[in-house]
C-alpha positions in Angstrom: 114.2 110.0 102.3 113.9 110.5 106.2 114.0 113.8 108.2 113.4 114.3 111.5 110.8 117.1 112.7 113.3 119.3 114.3 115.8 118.8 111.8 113.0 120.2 109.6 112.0 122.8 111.5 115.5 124.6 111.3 114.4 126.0 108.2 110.8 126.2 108.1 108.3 127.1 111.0 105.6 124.6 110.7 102.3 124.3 113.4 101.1 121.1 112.2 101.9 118.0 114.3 103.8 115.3 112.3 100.1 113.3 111.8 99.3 116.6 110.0 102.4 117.3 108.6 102.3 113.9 107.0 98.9 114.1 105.5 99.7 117.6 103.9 102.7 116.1 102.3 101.2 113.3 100.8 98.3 115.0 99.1 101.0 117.1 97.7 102.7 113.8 95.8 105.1 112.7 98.3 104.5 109.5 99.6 104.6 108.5 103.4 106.7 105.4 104.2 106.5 105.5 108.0 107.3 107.2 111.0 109.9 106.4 114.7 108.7 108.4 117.4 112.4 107.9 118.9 111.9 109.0 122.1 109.7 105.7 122.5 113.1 103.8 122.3 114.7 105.3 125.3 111.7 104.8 127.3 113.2 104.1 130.8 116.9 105.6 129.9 117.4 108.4 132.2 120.7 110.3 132.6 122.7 108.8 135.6 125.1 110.3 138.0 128.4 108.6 139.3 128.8 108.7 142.8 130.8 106.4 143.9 132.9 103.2 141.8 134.5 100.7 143.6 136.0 97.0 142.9 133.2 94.1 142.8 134.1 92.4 146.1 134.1 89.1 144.1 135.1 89.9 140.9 138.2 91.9 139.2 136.6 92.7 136.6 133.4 94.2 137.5 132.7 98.1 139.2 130.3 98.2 141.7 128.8 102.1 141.4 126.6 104.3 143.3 124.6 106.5 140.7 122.2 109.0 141.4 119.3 108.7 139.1 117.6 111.8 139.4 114.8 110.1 141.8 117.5 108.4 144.3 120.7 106.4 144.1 120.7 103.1 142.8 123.7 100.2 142.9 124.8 99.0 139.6 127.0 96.4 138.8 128.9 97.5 135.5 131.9 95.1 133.5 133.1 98.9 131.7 136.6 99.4 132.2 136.0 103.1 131.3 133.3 103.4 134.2 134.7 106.3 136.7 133.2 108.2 139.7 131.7 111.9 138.8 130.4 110.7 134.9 127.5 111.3 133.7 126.2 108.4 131.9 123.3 106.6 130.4 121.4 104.3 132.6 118.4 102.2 131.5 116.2 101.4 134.9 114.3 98.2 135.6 111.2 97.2 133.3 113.3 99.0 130.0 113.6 97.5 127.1 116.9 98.2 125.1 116.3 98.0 121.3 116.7 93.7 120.3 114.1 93.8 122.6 116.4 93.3 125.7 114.6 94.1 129.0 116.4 94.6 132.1 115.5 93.4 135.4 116.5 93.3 138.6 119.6 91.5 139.2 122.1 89.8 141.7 125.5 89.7 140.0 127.8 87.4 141.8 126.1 88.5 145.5 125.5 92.1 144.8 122.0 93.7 143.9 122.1 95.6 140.3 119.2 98.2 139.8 119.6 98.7 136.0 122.6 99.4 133.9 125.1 102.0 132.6 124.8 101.6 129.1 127.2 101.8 125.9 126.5 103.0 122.7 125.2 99.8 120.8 123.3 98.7 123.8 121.3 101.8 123.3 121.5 101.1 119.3 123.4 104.7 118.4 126.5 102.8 116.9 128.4 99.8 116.7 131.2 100.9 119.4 130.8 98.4 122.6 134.3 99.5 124.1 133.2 100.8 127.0 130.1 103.1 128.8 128.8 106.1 126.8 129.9 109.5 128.7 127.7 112.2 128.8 128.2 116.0 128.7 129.1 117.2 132.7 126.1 119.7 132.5 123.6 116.9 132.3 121.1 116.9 135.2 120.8 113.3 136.8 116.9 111.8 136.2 116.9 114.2 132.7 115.5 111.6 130.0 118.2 110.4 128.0 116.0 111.2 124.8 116.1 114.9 125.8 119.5 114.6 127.1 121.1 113.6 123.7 118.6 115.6 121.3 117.2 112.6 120.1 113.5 113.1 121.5 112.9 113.8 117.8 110.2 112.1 115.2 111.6 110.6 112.1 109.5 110.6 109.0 110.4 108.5 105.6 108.9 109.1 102.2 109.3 107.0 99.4 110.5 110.3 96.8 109.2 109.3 93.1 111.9 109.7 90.4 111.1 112.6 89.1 111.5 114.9 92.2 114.9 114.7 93.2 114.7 118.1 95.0 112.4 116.9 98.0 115.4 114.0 98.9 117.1 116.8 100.9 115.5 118.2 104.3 115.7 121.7 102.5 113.6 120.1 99.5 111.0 119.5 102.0 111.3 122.3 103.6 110.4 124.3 100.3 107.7 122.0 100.2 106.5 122.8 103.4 106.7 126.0 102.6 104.9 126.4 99.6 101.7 124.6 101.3 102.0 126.6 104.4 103.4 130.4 103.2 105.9 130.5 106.2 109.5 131.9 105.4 112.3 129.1 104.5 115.4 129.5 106.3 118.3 128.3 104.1 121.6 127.1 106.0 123.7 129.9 106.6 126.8 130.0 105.0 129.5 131.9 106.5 133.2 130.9 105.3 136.7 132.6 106.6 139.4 131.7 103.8 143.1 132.0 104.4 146.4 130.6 102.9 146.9 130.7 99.8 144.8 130.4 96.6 143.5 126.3 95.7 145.4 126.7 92.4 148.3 126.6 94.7 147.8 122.9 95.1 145.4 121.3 93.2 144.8 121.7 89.2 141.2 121.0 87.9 140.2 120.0 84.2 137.0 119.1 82.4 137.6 116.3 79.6 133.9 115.3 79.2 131.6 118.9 79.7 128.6 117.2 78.4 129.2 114.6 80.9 130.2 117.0 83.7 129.0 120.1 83.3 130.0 121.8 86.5 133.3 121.3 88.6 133.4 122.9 92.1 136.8 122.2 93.8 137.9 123.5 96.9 141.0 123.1 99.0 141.1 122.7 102.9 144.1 122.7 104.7 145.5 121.2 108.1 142.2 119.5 109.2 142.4 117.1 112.4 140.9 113.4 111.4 138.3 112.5 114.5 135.1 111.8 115.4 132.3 114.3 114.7 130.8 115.9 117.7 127.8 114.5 119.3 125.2 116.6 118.0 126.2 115.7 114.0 126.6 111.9 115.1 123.3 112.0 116.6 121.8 113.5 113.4 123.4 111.1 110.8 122.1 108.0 113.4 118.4 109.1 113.7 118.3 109.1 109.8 119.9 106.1 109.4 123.4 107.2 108.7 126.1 105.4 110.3 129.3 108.1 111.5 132.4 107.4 110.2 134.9 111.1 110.9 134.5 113.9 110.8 134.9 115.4 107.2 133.1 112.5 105.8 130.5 112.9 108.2 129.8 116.5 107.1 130.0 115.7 103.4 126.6 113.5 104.0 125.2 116.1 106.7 125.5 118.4 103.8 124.0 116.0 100.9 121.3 115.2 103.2 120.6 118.4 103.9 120.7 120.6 100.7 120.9 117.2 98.3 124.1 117.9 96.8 126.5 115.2 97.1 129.8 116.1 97.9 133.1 114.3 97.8 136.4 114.6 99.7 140.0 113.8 98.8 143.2 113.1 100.7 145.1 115.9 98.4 148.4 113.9 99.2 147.2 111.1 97.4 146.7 112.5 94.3 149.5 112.2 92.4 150.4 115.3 90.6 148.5 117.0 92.5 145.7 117.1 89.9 142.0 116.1 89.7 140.4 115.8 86.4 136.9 114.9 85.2 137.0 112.3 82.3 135.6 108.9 80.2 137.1 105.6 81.6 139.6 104.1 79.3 138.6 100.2 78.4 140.9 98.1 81.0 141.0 100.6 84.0 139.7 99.2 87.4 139.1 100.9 90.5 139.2 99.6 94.4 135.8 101.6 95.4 135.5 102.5 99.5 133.6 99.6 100.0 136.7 97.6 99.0 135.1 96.0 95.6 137.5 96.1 92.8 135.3 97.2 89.7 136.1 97.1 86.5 135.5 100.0 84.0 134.9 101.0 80.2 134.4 104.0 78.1 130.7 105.1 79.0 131.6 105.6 82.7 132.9 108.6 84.3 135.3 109.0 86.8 137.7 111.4 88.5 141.2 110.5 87.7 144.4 112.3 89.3 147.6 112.0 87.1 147.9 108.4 86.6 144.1 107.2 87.8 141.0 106.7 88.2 140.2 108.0 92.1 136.3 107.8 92.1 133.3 106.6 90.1 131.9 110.0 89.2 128.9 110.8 91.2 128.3 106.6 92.1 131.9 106.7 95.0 134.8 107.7 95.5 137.9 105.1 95.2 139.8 103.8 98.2 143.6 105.3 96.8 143.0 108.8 97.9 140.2 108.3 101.0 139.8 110.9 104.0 141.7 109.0 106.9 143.5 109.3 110.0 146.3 110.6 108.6 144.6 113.0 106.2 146.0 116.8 106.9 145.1 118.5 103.9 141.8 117.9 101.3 140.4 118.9 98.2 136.7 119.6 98.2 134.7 118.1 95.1 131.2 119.3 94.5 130.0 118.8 90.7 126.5 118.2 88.3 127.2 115.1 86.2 124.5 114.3 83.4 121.9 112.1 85.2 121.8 109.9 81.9 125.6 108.9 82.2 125.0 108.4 86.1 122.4 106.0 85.8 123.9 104.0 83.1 127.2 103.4 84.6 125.3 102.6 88.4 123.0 100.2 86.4 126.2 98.1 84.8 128.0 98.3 88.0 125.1 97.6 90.1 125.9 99.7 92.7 123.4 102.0 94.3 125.0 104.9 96.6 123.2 107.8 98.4 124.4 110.0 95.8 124.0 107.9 93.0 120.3 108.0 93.8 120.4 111.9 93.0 122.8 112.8 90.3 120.5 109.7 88.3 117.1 111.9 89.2 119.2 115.3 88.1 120.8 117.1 90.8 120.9 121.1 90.9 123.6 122.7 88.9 123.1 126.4 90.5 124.1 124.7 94.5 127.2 123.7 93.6 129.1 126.4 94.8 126.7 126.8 97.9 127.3 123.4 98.9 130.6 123.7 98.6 130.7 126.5 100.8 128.5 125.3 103.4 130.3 122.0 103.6 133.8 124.1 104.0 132.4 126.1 107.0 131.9 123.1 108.5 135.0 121.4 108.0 136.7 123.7 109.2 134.6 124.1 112.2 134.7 121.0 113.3 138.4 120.1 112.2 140.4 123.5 112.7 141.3 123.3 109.0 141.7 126.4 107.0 139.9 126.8 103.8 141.7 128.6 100.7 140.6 131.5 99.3 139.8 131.3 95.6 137.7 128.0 94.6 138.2 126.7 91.5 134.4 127.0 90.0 134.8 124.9 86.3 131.6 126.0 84.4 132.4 126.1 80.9 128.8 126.2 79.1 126.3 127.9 82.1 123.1 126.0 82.0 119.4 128.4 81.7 116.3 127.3 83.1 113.3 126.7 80.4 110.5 129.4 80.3 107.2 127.8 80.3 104.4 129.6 78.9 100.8 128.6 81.4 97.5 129.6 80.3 95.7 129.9 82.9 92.1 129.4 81.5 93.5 125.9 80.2 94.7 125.0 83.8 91.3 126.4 85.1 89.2 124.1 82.8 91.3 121.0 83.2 91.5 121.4 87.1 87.5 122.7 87.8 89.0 125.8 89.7 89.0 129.4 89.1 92.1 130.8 90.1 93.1 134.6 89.3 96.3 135.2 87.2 97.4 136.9 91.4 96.9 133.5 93.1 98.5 131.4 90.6 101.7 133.6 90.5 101.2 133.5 94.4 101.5 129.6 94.3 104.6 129.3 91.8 106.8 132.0 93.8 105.9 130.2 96.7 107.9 127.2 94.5 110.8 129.7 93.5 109.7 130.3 90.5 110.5 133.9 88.6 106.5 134.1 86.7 105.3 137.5 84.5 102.3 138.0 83.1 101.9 138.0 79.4 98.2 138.6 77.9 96.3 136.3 80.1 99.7 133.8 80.0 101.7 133.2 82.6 105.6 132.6 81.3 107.1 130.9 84.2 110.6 130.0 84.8 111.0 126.9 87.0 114.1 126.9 89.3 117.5 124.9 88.5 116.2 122.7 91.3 112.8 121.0 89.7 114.1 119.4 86.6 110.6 117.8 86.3 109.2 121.1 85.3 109.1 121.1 81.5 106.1 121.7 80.2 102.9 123.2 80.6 101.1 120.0 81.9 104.0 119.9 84.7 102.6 123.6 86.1 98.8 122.7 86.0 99.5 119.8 88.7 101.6 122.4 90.2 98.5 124.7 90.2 96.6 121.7 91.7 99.1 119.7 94.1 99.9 123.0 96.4 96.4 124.3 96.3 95.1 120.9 97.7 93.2 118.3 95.2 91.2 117.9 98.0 90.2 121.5 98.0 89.1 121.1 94.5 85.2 120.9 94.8 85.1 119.4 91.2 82.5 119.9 88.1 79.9 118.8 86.8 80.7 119.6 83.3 82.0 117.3 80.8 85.5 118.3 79.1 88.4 117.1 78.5 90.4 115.3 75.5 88.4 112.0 76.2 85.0 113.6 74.4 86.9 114.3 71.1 86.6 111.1 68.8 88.8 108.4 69.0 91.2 107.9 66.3 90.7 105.1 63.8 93.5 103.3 65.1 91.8 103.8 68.7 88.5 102.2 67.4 89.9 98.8 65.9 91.8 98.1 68.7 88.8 98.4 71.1 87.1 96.7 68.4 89.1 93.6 67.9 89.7 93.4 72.2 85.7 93.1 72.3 85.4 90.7 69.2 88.5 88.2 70.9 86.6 88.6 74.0 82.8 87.8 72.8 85.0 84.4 71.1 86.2 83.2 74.5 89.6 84.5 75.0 90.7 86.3 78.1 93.6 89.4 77.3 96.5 89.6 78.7 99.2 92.2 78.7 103.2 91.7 78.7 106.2 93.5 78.7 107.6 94.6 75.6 111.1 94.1 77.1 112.4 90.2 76.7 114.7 88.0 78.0 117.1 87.5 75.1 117.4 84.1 75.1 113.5 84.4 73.9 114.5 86.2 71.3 117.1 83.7 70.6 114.9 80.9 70.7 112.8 81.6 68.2 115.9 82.9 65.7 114.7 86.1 65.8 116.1 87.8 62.4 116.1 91.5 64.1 118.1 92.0 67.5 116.7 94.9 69.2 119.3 95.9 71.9 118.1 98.1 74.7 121.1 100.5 75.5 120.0 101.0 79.1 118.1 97.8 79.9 116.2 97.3 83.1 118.2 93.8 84.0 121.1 91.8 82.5 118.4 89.3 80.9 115.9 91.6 80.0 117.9 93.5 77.2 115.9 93.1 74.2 112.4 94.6 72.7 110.4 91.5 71.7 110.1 91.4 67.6 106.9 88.8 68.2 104.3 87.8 70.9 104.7 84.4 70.5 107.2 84.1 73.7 105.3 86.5 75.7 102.2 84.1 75.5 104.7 81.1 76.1 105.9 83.2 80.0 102.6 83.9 80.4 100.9 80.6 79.8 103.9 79.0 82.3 103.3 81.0 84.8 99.3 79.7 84.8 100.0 76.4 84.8 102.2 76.8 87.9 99.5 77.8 89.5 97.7 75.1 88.0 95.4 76.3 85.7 94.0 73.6 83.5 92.9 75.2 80.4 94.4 78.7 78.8 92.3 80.7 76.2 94.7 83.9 75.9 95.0 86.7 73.4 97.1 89.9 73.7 96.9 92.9 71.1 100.5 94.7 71.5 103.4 96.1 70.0 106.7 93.9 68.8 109.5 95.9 67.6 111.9 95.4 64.1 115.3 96.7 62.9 115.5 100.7 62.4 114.4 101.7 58.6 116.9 102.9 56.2 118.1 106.6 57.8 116.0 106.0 61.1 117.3 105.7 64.5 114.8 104.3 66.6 113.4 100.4 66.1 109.9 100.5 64.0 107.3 99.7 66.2 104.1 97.6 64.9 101.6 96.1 66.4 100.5 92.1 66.5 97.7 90.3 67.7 98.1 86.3 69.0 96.1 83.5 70.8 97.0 81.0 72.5 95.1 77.9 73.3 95.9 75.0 75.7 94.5 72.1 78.0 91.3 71.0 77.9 88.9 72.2 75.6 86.7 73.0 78.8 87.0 72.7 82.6 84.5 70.7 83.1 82.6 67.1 81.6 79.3 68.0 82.0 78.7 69.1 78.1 80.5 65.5 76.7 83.8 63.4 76.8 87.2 65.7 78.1 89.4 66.5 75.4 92.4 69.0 74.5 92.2 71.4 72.4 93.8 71.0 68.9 94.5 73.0 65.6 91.1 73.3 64.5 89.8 74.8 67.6 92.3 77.8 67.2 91.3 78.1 63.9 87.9 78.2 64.5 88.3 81.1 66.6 90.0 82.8 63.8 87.5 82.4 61.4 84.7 83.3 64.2 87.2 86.7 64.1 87.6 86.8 60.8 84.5 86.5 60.1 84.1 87.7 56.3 86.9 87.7 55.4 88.6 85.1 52.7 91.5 83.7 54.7 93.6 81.0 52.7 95.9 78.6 54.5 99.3 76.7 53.3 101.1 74.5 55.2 104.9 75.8 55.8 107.5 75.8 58.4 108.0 79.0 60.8 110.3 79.5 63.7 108.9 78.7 67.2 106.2 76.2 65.5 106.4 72.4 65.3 106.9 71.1 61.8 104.2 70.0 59.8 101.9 71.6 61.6 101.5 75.4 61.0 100.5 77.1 58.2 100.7 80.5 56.6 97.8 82.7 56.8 96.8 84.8 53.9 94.3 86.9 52.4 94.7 87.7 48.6 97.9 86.6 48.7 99.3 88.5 51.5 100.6 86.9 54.5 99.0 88.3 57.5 100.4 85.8 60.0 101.0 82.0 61.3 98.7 79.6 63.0 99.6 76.1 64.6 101.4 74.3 67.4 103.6 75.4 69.4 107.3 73.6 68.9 107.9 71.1 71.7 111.1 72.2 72.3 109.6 75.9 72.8 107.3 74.1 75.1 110.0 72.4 77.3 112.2 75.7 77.0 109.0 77.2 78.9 108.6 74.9 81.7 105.0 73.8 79.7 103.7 70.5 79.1 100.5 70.4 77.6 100.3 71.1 73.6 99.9 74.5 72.7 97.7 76.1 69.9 98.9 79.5 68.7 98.2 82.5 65.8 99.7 85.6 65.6 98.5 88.2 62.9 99.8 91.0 61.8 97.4 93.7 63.3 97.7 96.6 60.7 96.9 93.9 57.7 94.0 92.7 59.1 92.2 95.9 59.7 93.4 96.9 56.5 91.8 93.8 55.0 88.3 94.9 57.3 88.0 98.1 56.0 88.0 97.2 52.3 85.8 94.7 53.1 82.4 95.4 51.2 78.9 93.7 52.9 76.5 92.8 50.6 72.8 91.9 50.7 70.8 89.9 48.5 67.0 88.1 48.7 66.0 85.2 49.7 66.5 82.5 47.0 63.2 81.8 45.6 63.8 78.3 43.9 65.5 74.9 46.1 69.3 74.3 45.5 70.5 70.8 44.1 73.5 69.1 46.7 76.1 67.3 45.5 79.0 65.7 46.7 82.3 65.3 45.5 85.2 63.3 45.6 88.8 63.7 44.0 91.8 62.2 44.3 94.9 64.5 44.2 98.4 64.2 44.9 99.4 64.8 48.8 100.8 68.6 48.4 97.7 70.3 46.8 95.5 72.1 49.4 92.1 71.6 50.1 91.9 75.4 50.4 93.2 75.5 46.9 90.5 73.2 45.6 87.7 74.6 47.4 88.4 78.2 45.8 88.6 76.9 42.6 85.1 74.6 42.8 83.8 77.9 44.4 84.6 79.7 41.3 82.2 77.5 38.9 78.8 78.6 37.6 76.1 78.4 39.6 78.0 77.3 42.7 76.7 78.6 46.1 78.7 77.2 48.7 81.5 74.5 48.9 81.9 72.5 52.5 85.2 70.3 53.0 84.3 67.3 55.0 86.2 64.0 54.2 90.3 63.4 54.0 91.2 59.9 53.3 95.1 58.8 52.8 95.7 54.7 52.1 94.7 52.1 50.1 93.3 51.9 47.5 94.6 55.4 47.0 98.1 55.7 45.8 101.0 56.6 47.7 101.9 60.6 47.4 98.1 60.9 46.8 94.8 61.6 48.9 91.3 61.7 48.6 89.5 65.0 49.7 85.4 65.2 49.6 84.0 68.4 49.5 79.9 69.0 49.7 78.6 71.7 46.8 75.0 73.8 46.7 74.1 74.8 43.3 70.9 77.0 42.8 70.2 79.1 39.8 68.9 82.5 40.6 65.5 82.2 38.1 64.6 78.8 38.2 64.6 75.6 39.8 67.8 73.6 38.3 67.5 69.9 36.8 69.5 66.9 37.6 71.0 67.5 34.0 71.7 70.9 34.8 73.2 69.9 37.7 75.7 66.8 36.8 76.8 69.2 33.8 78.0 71.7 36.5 79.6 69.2 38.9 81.3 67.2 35.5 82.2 70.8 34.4 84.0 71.5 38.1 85.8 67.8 37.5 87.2 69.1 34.1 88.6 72.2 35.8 90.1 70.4 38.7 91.5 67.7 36.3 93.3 70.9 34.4 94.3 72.4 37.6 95.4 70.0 39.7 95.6 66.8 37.8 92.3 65.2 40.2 91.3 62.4 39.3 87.3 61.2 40.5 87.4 58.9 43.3 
């Protein structure tokens, strides 16, 4: 949003300097973008007088002129065909430099000296119009700086205005600002309107289809206006802001958004057919021309303003090119309306077409201005046009909207802020914000104005409390309090836990967007299809239902930067279809690692190698660490087949751990193999918390080893077998540690060798005591799984 100082000052009195002005502001939240001291432009433009203009002597189409330049009379040679004795123009000296860094010098054009020259209006960047020489105002004293001359020795200030104070993009906004820091008296625009003719019913007929969409309807009819250019002082205003002048009504509808942040919109009443303006849904197959001469096409979640046959603007986005203000415009009808912010911002988003007043009906504009704006933008209109304004404006307001009470208590805001402010000073501070605030035993119950949409709750008046008093007046506290002392819920603790636990196993965390690109989603045949009704970008319209291709964008986006080895792990939320009589997506939360590249950076602890399967599932066991995880090999979505497994614990699948699918891989731009687990988050601490630790002695008496070989048929796991040896009397540990597939073992068929401890508990076990356990384990694999001794 840029103002310009004096601009500003119209309606507040301010005695800071715009350094000061600048830093008050943005301790108060609004954030400074930059500042064009605009008088530094014109440095060396002074205001020129035409004595004399005669034919170049050697060329026809060239003036040679006498100007008086406040400090003498310089000759300048000039191509203008307008150029004329007696004008006051513009006339940038030698050693000025003319905005694309154009400098002039000292010239001889074709045999005759030139000391400077009379300038148009984009040589002096106000405009695009290089017809001929600007003309200045007869009063004008020769050797005034042109700045001054012209009102534009001015400063221009820009702040980036957050979304959720749409008030301060308006000079008046700021001007309440400004007021509310400083205490001085705000000024509003005066609004003085003369109606004649008769009544706006007379010619124009206004209807509401869609009041939740459109709320408010302010239409106003203006007859026998003039089509030109606006006078100098409103082009100047619009350029130093940026805003290019187009005539004169047009020009006043954006004087008047800038300045009170109500967007207005004006018709050519003669090209409305029927003579009727109604607010309504787009029907599925309507298109509209828009001003900037883009045909758009429309469905039924956008608004527009349709005449009798159609559409004739975008509501609240732009108005349509079939009934623009032109030339030949005589008579117009006024629109100044609050459309829902919600249906604003989704129809700009599918359109993709941001407009100055798009950008604050999608923040929430104020309903209570409407008919002030109107008004305001009327008296100017005619002003500046000779129109007459009709009496009786049709004000469409089916359903008046009320402002929110808030209740404040004030020792809350006290405690949370470190001040001490009386139930007097912070009334003080939320009139000064227009605010209607009583006192209530020890509450304040304040009502925000239609203006600050952002003020909802009590949270939203303690930084009120603390913004206009200063932060940086705060002194601050010593004292511990706040919310973060309480204890953090269960859920809280885990999930710091488990970030710590993935952390002290080597894994560095990383966090991603829960919004997707749906061919993600698509890629890994995601069962639920989370559509985001509003979403940020074309591609990025789904909530991701698994991690698994966040870790995939995320490991890309390393290697590209060529990292060599990724050890990654993200604890987040992934989204699934509504429950039965819910309307929002559930919402759980998964934890994944990824692994990839070289199993470390460097050579200097052995031989280089990748990492594989059983380093991921290392790390999982290091995290699981007590608990008795069971694998079986299967095929899952996103994984390469034969080569993940299901992860369970009692039974219950808790997630899937193996390699990444190669075409996953190449869909990702990633060529090394990736290693991957996700777990389901709430299972696993549900798992740790029934979890009972037990202690025992020191064994007293040696264990006997033994190891064992069986031959079993190629689909029985070695998970399976270990559990059931592990199960047998006097068993204290099983280790796997031999596969073997070939001859002499039969095809279908493998050899697994697993390494048992046996101890007994109150004596020191014989070798008899021991075979009979192992031939006892045989007999149960042999009935369990048909194995057959090696």
């Amino acid at each position: 949003m840029k103002i310009t100082t004096k601009w500003l000052s119209e309606y507040v009195d301010c005695a800071w300097d715009w350094q000061k002005l600048v830093e008050r502001l943005t301790m108060s939240g609004l954030e400074f973008e930059g500042v064009d001291e605009m008088a530094a432009r014109f440095e060396g433009v002074v205001v020129g007088h035409v004595l004399e203009c005669e034919r170049h002597p050697n060329a026809d189409r060239l003036s040679v002129c006498k100007v008086d330049i406040g400090e003498g009379i310089n000759t300048i040679v000039c191509g203008a065909p307008n150029v004329a004795a007696g004008q006051k123009v513009a006339v940038a000296l030698p050693g000025c430099t003319l905005p694309g860094d154009f400098t002039i010098k000292k010239a001889k054009i074709r045999g005759v000296e030139s000391l400077g020259m009379i300038c148009a209006e984009d040589e002096l960047g106000l405009g695009d119009n290089h017809d001929g020489i600007l003309v200045l105002d007869d009063g004008l004293k020769p050797g005034l700086p042109f700045a001054v001359a012209v009102g534009l020795d001015d400063t221009v200030l820009d702040f980036e205005v957050t979304p959720n104070r749409p008030d301060c993009l308006s000079v008046v906004g700021i001007a309440r600002e400004v007021r509310a820091l400083t205490g001085a008296e705000l000024r509003l625009p005066a609004v003085e309107i003369k109606e004649q003719g008769a009544p706006c019913t007379d010619d124009i007929a206004l209807s509401i289809e869609s009041s939740e969409d459109c709320p408010r309807y302010v239409g106003r009819v203006i007859r026998n206006v003039k089509i030109a250019p606006s006078p100098d002082w409103l082009q100047r205003r619009l350029q130093a802001v940026g805003q290019r002048p187009i005539n004169n009504v047009v020009d006043i509808t954006n004087y008047v958004l800038l300045e009170l942040g109500q967007p207005l919109h004006a018709f050519d009443l003669h090209k409305l057919a029927d003579r009727r303006l109604v607010v309504r849904r787009a029907r599925d197959g309507e298109s509209i021309e828009t001003l900037d001469g883009t045909t758009r096409r429309l469905d039924a979640e956008m608004l527009v303003i349709a005449d009798g046959q159609k559409p004739v603007a975008l509501a609240g986005i732009m108005g349509g090119a079939n009934s623009e203000v032109d030339e030949h415009t005589t008579d117009l009808v006024l629109e100044s309306a609050y459309f829902e912010a919600s249906r604003i911002r989704q129809a700009r988003a599918r359109l993709g077409l941001h407009t100055e007043a798009a950008a604050r009906f999608e923040r929430g504009a104020d309903w209570a201005i409407c008919q002030r704006a109107s008004d305001r933008a009327a008296a100017l209109i005619a002003q500046v046009t000779g129109g007459q304004i009709a009496p009786e404006a049709i004000d469409l307001y089916p359903t008046p909207k009320e402002n929110p009470t808030i209740s404040l208590r004030l020792d809350r805001a006290n405690q949370l802020l470190a001040t001490s402010f009386s139930s007097e000073e912070a009334q003080r501070i939320f009139e000064l914000l227009d605010c209607n605030v009583t006192v209530e035993k020890g509450q304040l119950q304040v009502t925000p104005p239609s203006f600050r949409p952002d003020l909802v709750r009590e949270a939203d008046l303690v930084e009120e409390l603390g913004r206009i008093y200063g932060y940086d007046r705060i002194a601050g506290s010593q004292q511990a309090n706040g919310p973060w002392l309480s204890q953090l819920s269960p859920a809280l603790r885990w999930r710091a836990r488990i970030r710590q636990r993935m952390a002290d196993i080597g894994l560095d965390e990383i966090m991603s967007n829960t919004i997707v690109d749906a061919t993600w989603e698509e890629r890994i045949d995601a069962t639920d299809v989370i559509l985001l009704a509003n979403p940020p970008t074309e591609a990025q319209s789904r909530l991701r239902t698994r991690l698994l291709p966040s870790l995939l964008e995320v490991a890309r986006r390393n290697f590209n930067q060529r990292a060599r080895s990724l050890a990654l792990f993200e604890l987040g939320k992934c989204f699934s279809s509504p429950a039965a009589g819910a309307q929002l997506p559930g919402e759980h939360w998964q934890l994944a690692a990824l692994l990839a590249g070289p199993l470390s950076p460097t050579t200097w602890q052995g031989p280089e190698r990748d990492v594989d399967f059983y380093d991921l599932k290392g790390r999982l066991e290091a995290l699981t660490d007590g608990l008795p995880l069971q694998f079986e090999p299967v095929d899952y979505p996103g994984y390469r087949t034969g080569h993940c497994a299901r992860i369970a614990i009692e039974e219950q699948t808790i997630g899937y751990i193996g390699q990444v699918a190669p075409a996953q891989c190449k869909d990702f731009d990633i060529e090394p193999a990736v290693y991957i687990f996700e777990l389901a988050f709430d299972a696993l601490v549900e798992h740790w918390q029934q979890r009972h630790v037990s202690f025992a002695q020191l064994p007293k008496f040696p264990a006997a080893e033994r190891d064992l070989s069986v031959v079993v048929r190629e689909e029985v796991s070695h998970s399976d077998l270990a559990q059931a040896v592990g199960t047998g009397p006097l068993v204290e540990n099983v280790e796997f540690f031999d596969l073997y597939l070939g001859a002499p073992i039969a095809e279908g068929h493998k050899s697994l060798s697993f390494s048992i401890r046996l101890r007994h508990p109150e004596r020191t076990l014989k070798d008899t005591q021991a075979d009979a356990a192992i031939n006892d384990i045989l007999q149960k694999l042999q009935k369990q799984f048909g194995a057959q001794l090696r």
